[in-house]
C-alpha positions in Angstrom: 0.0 0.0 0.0 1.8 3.7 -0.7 2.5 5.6 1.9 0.2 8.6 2.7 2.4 11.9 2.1 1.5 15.2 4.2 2.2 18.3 3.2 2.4 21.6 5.4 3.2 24.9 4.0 3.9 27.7 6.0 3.9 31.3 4.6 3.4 33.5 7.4 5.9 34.3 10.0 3.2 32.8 12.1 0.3 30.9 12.7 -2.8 32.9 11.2 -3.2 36.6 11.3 -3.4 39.2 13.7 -0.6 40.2 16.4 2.4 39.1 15.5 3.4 38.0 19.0 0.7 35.5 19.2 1.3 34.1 15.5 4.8 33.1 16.3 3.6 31.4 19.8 0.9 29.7 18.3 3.2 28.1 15.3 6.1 27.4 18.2 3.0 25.4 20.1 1.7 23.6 16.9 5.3 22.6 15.9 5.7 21.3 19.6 2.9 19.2 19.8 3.0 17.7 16.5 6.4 16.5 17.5 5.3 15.6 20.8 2.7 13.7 19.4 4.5 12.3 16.5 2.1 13.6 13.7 4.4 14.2 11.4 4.2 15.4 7.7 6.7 14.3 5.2 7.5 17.6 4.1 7.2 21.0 4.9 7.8 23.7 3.0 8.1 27.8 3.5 7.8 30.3 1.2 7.0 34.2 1.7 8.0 35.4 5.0 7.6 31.5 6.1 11.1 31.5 5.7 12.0 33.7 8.1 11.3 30.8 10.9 14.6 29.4 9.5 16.8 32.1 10.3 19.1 32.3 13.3 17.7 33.2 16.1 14.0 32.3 15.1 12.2 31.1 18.2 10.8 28.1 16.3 14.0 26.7 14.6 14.8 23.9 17.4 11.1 22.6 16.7 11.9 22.2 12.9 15.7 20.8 13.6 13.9 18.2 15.8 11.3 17.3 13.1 14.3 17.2 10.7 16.0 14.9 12.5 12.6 13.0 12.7 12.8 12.7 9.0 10.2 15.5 7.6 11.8 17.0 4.5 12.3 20.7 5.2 12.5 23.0 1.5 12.3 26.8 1.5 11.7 28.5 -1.7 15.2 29.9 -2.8 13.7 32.9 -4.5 12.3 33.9 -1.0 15.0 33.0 1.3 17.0 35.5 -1.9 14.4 37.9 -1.2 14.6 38.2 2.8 18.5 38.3 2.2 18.8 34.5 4.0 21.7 33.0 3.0 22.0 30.1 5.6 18.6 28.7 6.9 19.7 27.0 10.2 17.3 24.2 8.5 16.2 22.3 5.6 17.1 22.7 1.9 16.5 25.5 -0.8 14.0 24.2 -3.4 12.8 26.0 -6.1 9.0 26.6 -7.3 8.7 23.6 -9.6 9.6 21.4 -6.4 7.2 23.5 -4.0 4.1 22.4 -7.0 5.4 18.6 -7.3 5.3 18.6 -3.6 1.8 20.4 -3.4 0.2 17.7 -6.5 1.9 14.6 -5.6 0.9 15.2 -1.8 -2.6 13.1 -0.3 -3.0 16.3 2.0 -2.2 19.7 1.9 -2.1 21.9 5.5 -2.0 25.3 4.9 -0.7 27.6 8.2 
C-alpha cells in the first residue's frame, strides 16, 4: 500500500493573522505538539516570509531541527530566502518553485498555516 504523504506549507511568519506576538507562539505550540505527538508530515515547505522561521535566532527553529532529525523533509523557496536576504537557513534545503508544486500535486493532504 503507498505511503500517505502530508504536506504543510507555512507562509506567514506565524500561525494565522493578527498580532504578531501571538502568530509566532501559536506556530512554536503547533510545531511542539506535532512532534510531541509524533504527527508528522513528510514535508514541509516555507515560502513568503515563512522563511523567516529558518533564520538564526527564530524562536521556532529547534522545533523544525527536531522534526528534521525525525525525518520531515524541510524545503524553502530559494527565491524567498533571496528575497529576505537568507543566506544560511539553520534548516532544511532551498527548493525552487517547480519542487514546491510537485510537492503540493503529488501530496494526499495539503495543510496550509
Amino acid at each position: 500500500m503507498k505511503k500517505l504523504t502530508d504536506l504543510l506549507q507555512i507562509s506567514r511568519y506565524g500561525m494565522g493573522s493578527g498580532n504578531s506576538e501571538l502568530a509566532i507562539q501559536l506556530l512554536g505550540n503547533y510545531l511542539r505538539i506535532i512532534n510531541e505527538d509524533n504527527r508528522l508530515p513528510s514535508f514541509i515547505v516555507f515560502y513568503n516570509e515563512g522563511v523567516k522561521v529558518l533564520e538564526k535566532g527564530s524562536p521556532v527553529v529547534e522545533q523544525l531541527k527536531n522534526l528534521e532529525n525525525k525525518g520531515v523533509k524541510l524545503i524553502a523557496c530559494g527565491t524567498c530566502l533571496s528575497h529576505y536576504q537568507i543566506s544560511e537557513p539553520i534548516a532544511g534545503i532551498k527548493g525552487t518553485m517547480p519542487d514546491i508544486i510537485t510537492l503540493q500535486s503529488d501530496a494526499d493532504k495539503v495543510i496550509n498555516l
